[in-house]
N, CA, C and O atoms as a Tinker XYZ file with bonds, in Angstrom:
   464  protein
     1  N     10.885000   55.747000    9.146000    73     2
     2  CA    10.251000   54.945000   10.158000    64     1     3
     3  C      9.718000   53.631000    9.574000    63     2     4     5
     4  O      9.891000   52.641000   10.284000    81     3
     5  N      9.134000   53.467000    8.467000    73     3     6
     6  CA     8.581000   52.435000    8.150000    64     5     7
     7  C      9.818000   51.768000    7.195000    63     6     8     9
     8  O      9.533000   51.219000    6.131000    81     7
     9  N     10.678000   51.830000    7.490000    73     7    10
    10  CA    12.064000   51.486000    6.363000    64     9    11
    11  C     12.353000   50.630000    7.715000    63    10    12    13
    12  O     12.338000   49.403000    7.628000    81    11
    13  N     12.614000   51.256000    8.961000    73    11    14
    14  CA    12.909000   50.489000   10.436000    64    13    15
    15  C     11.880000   49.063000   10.565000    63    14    16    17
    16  O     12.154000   47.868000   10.676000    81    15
    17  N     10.538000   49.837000   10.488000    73    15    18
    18  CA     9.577000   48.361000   10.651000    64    17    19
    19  C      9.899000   47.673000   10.153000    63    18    20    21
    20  O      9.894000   46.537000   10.627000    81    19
    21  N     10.310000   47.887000    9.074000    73    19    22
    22  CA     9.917000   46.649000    8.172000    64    21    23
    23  C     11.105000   45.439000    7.800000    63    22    24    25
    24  O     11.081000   44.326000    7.273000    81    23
    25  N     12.209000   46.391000    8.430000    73    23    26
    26  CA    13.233000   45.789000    8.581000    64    25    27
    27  C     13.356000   45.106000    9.861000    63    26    28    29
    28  O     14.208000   44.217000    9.881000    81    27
    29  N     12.672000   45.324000   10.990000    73    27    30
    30  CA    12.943000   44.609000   12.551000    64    29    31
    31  C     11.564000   43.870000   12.378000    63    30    32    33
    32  O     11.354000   43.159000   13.361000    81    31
    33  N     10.438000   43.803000   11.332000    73    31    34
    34  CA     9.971000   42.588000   10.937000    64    33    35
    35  C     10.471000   41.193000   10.067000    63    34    36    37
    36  O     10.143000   40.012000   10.183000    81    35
    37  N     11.274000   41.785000    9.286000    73    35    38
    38  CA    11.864000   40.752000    8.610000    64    37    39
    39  C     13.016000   39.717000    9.464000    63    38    40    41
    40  O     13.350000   38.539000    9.332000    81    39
    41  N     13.481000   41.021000   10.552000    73    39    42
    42  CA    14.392000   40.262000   11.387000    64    41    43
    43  C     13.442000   38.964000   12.189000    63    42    44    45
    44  O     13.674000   37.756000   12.175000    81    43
    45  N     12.527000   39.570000   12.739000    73    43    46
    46  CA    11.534000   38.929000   14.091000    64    45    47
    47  C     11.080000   37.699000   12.812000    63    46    48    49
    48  O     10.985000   36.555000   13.257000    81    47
    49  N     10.855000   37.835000   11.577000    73    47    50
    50  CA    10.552000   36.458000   10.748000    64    49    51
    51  C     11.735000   35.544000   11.052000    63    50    52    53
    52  O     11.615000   34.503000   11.699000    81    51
    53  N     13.198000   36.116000   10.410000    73    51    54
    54  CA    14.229000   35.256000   10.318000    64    53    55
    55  C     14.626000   34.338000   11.665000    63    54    56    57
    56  O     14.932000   33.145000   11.686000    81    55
    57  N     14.516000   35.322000   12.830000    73    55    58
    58  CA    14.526000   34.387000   14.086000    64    57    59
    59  C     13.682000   33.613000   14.665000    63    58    60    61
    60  O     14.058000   32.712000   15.415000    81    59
    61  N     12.186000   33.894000   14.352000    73    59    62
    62  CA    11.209000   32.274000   14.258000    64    61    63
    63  C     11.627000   31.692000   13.353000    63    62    64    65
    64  O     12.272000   30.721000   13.746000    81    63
    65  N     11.598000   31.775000   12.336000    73    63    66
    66  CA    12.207000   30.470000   11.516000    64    65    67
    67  C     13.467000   30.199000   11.879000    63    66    68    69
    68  O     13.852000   29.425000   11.003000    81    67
    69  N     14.264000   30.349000   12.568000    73    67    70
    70  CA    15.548000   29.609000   12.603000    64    69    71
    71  C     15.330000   28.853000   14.102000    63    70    72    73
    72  O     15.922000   27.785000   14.260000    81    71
    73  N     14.232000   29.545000   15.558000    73    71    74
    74  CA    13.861000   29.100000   16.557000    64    73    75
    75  C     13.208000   27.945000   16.004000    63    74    76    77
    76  O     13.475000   26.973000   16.711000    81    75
    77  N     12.061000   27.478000   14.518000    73    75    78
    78  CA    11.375000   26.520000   14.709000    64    77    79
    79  C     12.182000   25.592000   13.457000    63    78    80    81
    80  O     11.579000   24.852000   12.680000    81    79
    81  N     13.053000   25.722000   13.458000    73    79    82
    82  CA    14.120000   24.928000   12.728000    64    81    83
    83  C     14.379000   24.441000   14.277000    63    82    84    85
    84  O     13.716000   23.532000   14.776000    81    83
    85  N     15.237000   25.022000   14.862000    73    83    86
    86  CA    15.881000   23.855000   16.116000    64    85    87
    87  C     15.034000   23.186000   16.998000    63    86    88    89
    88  O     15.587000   22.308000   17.660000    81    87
    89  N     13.820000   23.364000   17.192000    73    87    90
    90  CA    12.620000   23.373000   17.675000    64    89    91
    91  C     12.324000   21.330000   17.498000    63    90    92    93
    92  O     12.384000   20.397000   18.300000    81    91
    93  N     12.119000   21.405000   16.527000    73    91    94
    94  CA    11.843000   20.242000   15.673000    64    93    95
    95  C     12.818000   19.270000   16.117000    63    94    96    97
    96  O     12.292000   18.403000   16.815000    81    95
    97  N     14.055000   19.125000   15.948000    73    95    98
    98  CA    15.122000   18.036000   16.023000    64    97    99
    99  C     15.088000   17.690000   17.109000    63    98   100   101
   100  O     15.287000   16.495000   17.330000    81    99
   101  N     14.756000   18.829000   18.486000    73    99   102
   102  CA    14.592000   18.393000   19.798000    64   101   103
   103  C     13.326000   17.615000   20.602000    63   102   104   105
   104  O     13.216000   16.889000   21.590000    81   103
   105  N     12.425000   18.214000   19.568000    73   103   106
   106  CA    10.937000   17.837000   19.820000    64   105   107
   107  C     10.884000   16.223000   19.494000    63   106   108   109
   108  O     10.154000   15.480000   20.151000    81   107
   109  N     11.807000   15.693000   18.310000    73   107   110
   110  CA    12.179000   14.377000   17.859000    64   109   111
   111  C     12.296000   13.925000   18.865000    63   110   112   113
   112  O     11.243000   13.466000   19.310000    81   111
   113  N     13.406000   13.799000   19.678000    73   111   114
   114  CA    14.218000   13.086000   20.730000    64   113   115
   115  C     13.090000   12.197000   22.016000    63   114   116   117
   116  O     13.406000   11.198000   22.663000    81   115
   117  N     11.725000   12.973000   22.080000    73   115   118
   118  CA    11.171000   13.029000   22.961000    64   117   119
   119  C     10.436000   11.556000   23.130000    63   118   120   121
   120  O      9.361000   11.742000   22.560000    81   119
   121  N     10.441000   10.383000   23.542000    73   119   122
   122  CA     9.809000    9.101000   23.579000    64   121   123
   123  C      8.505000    8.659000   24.451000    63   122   124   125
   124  O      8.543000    8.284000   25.623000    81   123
   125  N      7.530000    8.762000   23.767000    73   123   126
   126  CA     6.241000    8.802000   24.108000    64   125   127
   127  C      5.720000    7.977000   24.315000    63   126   128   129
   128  O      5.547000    7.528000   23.182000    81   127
   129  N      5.001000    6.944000   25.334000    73   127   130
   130  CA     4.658000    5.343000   25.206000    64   129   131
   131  C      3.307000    5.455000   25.252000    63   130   132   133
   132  O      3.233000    6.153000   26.263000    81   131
   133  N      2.072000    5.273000   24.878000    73   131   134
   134  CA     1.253000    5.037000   25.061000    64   133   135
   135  C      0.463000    3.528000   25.612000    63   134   136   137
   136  O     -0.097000    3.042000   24.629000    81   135
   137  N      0.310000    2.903000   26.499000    73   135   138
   138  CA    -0.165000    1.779000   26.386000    64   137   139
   139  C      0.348000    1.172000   27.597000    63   138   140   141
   140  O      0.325000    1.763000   28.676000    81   139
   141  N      0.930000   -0.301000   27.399000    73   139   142
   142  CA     1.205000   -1.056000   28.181000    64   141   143
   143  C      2.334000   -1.704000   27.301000    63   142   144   145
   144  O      2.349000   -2.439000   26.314000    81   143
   145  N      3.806000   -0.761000   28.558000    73   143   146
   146  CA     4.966000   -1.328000   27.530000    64   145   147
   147  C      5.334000   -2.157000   27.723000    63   146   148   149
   148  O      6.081000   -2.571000   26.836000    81   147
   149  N      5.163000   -3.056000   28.924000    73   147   150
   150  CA     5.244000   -4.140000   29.215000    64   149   151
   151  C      5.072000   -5.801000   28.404000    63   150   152   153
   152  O      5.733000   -6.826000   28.567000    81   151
   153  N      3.453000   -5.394000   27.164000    73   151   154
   154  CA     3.134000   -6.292000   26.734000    64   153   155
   155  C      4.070000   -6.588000   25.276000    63   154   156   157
   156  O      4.776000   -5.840000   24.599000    81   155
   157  N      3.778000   -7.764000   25.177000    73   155   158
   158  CA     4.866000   -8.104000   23.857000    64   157   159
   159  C      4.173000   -7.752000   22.513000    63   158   160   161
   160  O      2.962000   -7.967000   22.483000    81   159
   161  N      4.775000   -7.225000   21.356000    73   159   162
   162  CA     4.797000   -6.454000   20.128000    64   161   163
   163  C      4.096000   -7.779000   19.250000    63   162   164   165
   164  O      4.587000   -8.865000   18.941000    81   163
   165  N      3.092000   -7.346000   19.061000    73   163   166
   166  CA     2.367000   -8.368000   17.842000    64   165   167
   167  C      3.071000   -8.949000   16.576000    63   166   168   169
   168  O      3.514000   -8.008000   15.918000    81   167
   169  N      3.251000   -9.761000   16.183000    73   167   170
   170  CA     4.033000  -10.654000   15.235000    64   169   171
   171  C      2.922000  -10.927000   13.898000    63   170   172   173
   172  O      2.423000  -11.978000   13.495000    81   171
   173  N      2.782000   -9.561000   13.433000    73   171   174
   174  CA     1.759000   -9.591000   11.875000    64   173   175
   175  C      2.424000  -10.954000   11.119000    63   174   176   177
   176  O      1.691000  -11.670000   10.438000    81   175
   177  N      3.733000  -11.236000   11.270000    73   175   178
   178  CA     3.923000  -12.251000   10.123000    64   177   179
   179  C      3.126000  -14.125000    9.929000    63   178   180   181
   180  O      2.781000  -14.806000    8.964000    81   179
   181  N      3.137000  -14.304000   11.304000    73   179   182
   182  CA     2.329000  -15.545000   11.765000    64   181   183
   183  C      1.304000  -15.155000   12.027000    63   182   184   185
   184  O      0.989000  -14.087000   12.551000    81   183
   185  N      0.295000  -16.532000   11.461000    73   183   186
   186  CA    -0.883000  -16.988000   11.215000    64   185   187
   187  C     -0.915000  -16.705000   13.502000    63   186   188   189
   188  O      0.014000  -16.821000   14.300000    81   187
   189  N     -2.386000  -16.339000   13.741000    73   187   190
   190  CA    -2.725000  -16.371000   14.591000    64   189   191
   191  C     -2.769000  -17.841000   15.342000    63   190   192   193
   192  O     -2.427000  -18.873000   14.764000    81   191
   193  N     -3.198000  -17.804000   16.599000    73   191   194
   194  CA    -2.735000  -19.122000   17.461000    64   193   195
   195  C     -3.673000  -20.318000   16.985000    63   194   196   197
   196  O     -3.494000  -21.500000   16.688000    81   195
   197  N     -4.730000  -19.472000   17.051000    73   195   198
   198  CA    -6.095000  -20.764000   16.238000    64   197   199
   199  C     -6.250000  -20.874000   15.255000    63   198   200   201
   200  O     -7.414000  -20.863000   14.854000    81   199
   201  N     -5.056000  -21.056000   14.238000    73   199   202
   202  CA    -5.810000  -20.439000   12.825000    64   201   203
   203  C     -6.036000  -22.049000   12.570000    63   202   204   205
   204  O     -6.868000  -22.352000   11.714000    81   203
   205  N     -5.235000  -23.256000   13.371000    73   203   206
   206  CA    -5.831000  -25.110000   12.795000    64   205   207
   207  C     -6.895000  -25.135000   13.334000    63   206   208   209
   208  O     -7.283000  -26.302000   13.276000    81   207
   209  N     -7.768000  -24.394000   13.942000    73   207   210
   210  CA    -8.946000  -24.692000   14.513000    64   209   211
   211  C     -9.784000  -25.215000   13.335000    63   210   212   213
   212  O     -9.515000  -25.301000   12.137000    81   211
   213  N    -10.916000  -25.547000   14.060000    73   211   214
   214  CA   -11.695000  -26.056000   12.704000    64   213   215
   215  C    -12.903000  -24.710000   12.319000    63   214   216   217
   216  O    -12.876000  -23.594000   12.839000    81   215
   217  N    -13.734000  -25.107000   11.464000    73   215   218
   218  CA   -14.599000  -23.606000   10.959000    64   217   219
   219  C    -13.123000  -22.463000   10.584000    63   218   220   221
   220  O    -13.329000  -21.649000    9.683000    81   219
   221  N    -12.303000  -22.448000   10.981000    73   219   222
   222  CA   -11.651000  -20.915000   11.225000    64   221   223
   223  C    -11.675000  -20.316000    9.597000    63   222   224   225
   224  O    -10.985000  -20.929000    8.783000    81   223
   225  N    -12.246000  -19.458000    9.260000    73   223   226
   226  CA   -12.132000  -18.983000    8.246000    64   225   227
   227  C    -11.128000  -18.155000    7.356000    63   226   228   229
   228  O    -10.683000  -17.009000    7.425000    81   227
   229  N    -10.900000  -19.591000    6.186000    73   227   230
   230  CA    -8.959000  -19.520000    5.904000    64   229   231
   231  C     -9.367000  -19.310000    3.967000    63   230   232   233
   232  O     -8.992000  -20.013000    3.028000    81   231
   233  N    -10.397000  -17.862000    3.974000    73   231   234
   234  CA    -9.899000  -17.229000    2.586000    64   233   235
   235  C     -8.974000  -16.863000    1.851000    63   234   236   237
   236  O     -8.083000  -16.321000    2.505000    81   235
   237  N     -8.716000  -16.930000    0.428000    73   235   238
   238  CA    -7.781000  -16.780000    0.002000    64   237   239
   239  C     -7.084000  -15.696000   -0.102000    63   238   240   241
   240  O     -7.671000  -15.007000   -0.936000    81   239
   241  N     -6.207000  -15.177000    0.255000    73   239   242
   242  CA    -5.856000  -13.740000    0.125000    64   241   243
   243  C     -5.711000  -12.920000   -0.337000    63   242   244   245
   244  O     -5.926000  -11.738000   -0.068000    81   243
   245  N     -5.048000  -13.759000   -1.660000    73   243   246
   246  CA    -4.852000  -13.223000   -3.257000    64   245   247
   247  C     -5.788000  -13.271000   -3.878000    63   246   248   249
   248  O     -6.829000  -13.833000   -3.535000    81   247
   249  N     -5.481000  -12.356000   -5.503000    73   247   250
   250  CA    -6.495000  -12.309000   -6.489000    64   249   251
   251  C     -7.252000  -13.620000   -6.708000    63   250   252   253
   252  O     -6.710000  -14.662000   -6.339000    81   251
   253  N     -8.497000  -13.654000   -7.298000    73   251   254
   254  CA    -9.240000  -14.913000   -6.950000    64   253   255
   255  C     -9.410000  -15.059000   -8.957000    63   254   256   257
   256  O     -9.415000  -14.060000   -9.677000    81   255
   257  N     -9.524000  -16.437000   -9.466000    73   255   258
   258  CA    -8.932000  -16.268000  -10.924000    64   257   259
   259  C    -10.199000  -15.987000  -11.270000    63   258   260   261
   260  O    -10.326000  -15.094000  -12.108000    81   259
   261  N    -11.193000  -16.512000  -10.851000    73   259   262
   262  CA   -12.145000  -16.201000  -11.803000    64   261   263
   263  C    -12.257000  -14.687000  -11.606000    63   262   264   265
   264  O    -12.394000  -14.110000  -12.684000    81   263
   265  N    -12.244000  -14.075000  -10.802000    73   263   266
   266  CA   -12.210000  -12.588000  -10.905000    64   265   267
   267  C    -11.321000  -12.072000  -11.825000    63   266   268   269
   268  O    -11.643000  -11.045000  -12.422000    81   267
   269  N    -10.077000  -12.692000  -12.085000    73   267   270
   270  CA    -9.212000  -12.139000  -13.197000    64   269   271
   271  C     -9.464000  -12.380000  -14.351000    63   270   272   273
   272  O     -8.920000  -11.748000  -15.256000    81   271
   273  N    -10.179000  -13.167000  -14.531000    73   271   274
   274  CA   -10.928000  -13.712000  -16.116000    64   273   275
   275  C    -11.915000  -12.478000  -16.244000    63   274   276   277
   276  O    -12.031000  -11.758000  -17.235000    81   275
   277  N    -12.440000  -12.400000  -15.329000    73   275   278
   278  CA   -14.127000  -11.412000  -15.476000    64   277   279
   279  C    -12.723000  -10.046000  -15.670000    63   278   280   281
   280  O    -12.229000  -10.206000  -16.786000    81   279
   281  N    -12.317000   -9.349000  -15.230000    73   279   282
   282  CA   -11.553000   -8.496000  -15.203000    64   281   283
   283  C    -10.945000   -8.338000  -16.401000    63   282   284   285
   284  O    -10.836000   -7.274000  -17.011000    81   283
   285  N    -10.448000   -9.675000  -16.822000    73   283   286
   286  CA    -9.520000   -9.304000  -18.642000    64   285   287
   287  C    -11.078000   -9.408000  -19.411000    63   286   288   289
   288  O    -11.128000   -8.369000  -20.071000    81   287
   289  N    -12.033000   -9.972000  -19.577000    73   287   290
   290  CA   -13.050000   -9.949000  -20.354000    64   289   291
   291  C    -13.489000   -8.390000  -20.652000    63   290   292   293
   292  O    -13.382000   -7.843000  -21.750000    81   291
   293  N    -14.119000   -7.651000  -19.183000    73   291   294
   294  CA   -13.762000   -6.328000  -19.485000    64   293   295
   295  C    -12.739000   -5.415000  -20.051000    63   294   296   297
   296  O    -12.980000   -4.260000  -20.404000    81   295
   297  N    -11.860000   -5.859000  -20.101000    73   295   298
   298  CA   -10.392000   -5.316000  -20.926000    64   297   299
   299  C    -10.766000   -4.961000  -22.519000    63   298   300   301
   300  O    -10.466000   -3.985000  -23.206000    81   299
   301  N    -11.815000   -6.573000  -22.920000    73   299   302
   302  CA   -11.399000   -6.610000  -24.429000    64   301   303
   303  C    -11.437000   -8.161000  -24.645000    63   302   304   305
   304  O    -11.517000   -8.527000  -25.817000    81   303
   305  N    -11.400000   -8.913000  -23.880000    73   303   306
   306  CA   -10.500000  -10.352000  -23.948000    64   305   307
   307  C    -11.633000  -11.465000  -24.216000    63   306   308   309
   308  O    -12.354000  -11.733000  -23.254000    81   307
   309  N    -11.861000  -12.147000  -25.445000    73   307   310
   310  CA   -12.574000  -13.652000  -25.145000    64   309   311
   311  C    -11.721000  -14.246000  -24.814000    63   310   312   313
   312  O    -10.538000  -13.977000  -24.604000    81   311
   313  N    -12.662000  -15.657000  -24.708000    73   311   314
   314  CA   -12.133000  -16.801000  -24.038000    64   313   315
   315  C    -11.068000  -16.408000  -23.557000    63   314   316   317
   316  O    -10.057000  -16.552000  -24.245000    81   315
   317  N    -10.961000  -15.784000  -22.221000    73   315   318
   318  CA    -9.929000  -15.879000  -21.081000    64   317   319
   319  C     -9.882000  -16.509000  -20.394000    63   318   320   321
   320  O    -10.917000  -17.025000  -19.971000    81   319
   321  N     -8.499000  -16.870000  -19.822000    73   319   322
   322  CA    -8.128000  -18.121000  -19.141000    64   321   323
   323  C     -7.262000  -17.505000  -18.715000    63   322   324   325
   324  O     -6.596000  -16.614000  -19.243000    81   323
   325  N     -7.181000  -18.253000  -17.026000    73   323   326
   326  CA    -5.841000  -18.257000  -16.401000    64   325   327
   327  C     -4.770000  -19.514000  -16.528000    63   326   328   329
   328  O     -4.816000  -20.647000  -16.050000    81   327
   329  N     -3.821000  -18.880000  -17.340000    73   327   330
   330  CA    -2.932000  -19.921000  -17.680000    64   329   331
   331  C     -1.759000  -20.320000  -16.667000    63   330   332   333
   332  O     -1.152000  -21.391000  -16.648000    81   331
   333  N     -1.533000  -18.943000  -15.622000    73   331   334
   334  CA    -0.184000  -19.307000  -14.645000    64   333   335
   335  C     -0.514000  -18.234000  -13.542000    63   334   336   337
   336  O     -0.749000  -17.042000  -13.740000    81   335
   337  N     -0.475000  -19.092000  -11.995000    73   335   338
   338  CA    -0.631000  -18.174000  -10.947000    64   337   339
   339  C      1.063000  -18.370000  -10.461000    63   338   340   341
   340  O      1.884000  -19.213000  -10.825000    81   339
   341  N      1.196000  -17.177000   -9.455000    73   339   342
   342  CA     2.812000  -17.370000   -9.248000    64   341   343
   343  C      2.058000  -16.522000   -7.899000    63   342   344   345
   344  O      0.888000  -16.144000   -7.960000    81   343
   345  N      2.904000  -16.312000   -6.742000    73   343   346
   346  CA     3.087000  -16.077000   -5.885000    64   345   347
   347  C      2.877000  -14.084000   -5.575000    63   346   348   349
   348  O      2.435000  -13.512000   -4.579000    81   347
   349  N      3.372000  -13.539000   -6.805000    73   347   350
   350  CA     3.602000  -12.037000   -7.181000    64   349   351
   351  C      2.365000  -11.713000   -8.218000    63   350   352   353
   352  O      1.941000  -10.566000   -8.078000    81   351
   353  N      1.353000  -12.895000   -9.760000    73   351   354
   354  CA     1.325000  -12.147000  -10.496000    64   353   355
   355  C     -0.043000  -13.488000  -10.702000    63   354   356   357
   356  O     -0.202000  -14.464000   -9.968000    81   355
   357  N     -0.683000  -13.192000  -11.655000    73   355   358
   358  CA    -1.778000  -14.146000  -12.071000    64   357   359
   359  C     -1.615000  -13.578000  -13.578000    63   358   360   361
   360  O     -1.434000  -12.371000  -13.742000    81   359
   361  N     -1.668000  -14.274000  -14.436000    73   359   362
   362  CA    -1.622000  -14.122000  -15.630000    64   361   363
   363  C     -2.683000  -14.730000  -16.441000    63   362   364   365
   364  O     -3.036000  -15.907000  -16.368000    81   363
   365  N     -3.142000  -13.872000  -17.183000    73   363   366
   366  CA    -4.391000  -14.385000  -18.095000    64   365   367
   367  C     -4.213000  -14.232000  -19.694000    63   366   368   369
   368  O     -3.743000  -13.179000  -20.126000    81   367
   369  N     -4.549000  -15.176000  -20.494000    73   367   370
   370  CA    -4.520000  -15.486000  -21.813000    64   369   371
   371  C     -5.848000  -15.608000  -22.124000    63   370   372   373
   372  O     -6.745000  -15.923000  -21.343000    81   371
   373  N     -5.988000  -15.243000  -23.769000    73   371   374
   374  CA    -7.411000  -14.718000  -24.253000    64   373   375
   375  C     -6.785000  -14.485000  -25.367000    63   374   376   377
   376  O     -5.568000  -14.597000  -25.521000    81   375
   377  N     -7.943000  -14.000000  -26.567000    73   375   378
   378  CA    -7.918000  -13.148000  -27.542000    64   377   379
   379  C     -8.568000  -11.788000  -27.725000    63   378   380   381
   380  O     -9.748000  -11.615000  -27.420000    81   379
   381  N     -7.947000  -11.001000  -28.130000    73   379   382
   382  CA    -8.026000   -9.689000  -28.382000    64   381   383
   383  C     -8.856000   -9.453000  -30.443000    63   382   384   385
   384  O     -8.808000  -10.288000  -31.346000    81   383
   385  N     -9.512000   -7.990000  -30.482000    73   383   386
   386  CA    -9.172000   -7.722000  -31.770000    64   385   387
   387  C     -7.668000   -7.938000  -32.754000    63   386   388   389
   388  O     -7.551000   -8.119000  -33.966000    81   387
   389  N     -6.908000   -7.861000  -31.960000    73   387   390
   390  CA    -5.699000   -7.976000  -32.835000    64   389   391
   391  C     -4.978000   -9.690000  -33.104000    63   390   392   393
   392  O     -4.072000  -10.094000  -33.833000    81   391
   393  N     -5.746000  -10.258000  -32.283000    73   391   394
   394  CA    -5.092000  -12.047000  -32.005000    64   393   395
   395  C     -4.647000  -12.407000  -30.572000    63   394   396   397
   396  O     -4.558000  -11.475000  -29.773000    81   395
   397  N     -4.465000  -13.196000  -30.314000    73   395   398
   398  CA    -3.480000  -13.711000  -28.545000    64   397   399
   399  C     -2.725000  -12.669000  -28.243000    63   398   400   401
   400  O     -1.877000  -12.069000  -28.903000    81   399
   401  N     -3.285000  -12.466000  -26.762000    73   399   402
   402  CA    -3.195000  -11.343000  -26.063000    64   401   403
   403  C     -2.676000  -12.428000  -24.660000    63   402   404   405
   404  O     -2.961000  -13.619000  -24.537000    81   403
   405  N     -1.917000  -11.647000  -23.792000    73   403   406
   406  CA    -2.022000  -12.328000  -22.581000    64   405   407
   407  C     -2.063000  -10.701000  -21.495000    63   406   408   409
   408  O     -2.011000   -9.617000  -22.076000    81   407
   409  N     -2.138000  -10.750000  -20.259000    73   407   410
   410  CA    -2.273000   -9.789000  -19.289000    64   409   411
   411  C     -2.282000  -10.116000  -17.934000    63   410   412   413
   412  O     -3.144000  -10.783000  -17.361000    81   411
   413  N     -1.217000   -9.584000  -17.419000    73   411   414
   414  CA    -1.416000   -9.893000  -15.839000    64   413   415
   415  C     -1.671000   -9.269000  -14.736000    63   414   416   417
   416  O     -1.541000   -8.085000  -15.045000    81   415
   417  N     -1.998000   -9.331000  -13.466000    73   415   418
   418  CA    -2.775000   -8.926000  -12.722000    64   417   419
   419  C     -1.266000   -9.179000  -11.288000    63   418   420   421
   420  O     -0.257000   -9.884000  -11.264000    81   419
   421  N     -1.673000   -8.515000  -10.638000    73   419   422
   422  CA    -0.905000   -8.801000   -8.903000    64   421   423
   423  C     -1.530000   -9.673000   -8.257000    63   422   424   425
   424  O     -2.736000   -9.457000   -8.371000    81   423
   425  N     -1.309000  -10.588000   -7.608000    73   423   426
   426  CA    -1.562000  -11.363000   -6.829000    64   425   427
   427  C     -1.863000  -11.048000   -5.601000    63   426   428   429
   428  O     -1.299000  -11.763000   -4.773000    81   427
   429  N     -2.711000  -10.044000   -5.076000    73   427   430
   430  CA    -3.396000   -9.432000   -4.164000    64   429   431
   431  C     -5.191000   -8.934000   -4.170000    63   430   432   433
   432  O     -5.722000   -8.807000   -5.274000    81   431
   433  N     -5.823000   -8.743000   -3.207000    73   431   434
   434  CA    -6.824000   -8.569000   -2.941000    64   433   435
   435  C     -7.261000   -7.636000   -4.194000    63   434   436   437
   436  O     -6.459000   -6.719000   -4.372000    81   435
   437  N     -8.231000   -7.656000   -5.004000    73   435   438
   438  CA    -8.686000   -6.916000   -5.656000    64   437   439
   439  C     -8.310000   -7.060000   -7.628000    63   438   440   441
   440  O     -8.880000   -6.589000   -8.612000    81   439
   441  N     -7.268000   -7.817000   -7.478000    73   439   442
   442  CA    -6.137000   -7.905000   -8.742000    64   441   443
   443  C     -6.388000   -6.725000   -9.578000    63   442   444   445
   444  O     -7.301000   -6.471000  -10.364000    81   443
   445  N     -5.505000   -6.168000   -9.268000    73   443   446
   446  CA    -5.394000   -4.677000   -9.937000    64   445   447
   447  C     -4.243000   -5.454000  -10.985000    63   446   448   449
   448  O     -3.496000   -6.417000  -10.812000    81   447
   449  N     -4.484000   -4.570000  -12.109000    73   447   450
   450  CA    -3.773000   -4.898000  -13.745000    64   449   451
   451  C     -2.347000   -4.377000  -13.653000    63   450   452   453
   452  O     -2.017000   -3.260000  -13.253000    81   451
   453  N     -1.409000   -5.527000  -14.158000    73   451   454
   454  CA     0.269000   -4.752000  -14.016000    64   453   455
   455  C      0.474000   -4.196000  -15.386000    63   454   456   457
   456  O      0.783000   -3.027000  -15.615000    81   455
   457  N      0.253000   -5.241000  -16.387000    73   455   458
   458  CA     0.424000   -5.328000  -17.440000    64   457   459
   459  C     -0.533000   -5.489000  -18.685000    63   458   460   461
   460  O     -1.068000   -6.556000  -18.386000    81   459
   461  N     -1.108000   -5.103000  -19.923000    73   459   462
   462  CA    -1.629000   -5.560000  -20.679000    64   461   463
   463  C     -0.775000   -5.769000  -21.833000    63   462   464
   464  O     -1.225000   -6.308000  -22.845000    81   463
């Protein structure tokens, strides 16, 4: 008897899992709108409509250098300097215990370290 259970349990497993296998692909299909589909899809890539206004507050986006100086100083680094900003990377030159060192940073909010 319990040789039966345990076998028409293993079955009743194998056929939920194969019910919530097909389950899923159909559940996909299903297109859900929330909102107002009518209105047009925001365009993250352009600057907003007022951004020539005047006052409008137009911070820099990227790593800010003197923050990357203070940042390689903590590293290890005198006299650090930012010698080259690029679009991807901010790069800083200094000396280390060992002699000229350089290190660069991402060119984003926070400048997190790519390279030392």
């Amino acid at each position: 008897m319990m040789q039966f259970l345990a076998k028409a349990g293993l079955a009743v497993m194998l056929t939920a899992g194969t019910l919530a296998g097909t389950v899923a692909p159909a559940a996909a299909q299903l297109n859900i709108i929330i909102g107002d589909q009518d209105r047009a899809p925001r365009d993250y890539r352009r600057p907003p409509p007022d951004y020539e206004r005047p006052g409008y507050d137009r911070r820099p986006r990227g790593c800010d250098p003197r923050l990357a100086e203070d940042m390689a100083r903590d590293y290890g680094f005198r006299r650090a300097r930012v010698v080259d900003i690029t679009p991807r990377r901010v790069i800083v030159q200094g000396w280390t215990r060992r002699g000229p060192g350089e290190m660069s940073f991402a060119n984003v909010r926070g400048c997190p370290a790519i390279r030392r």
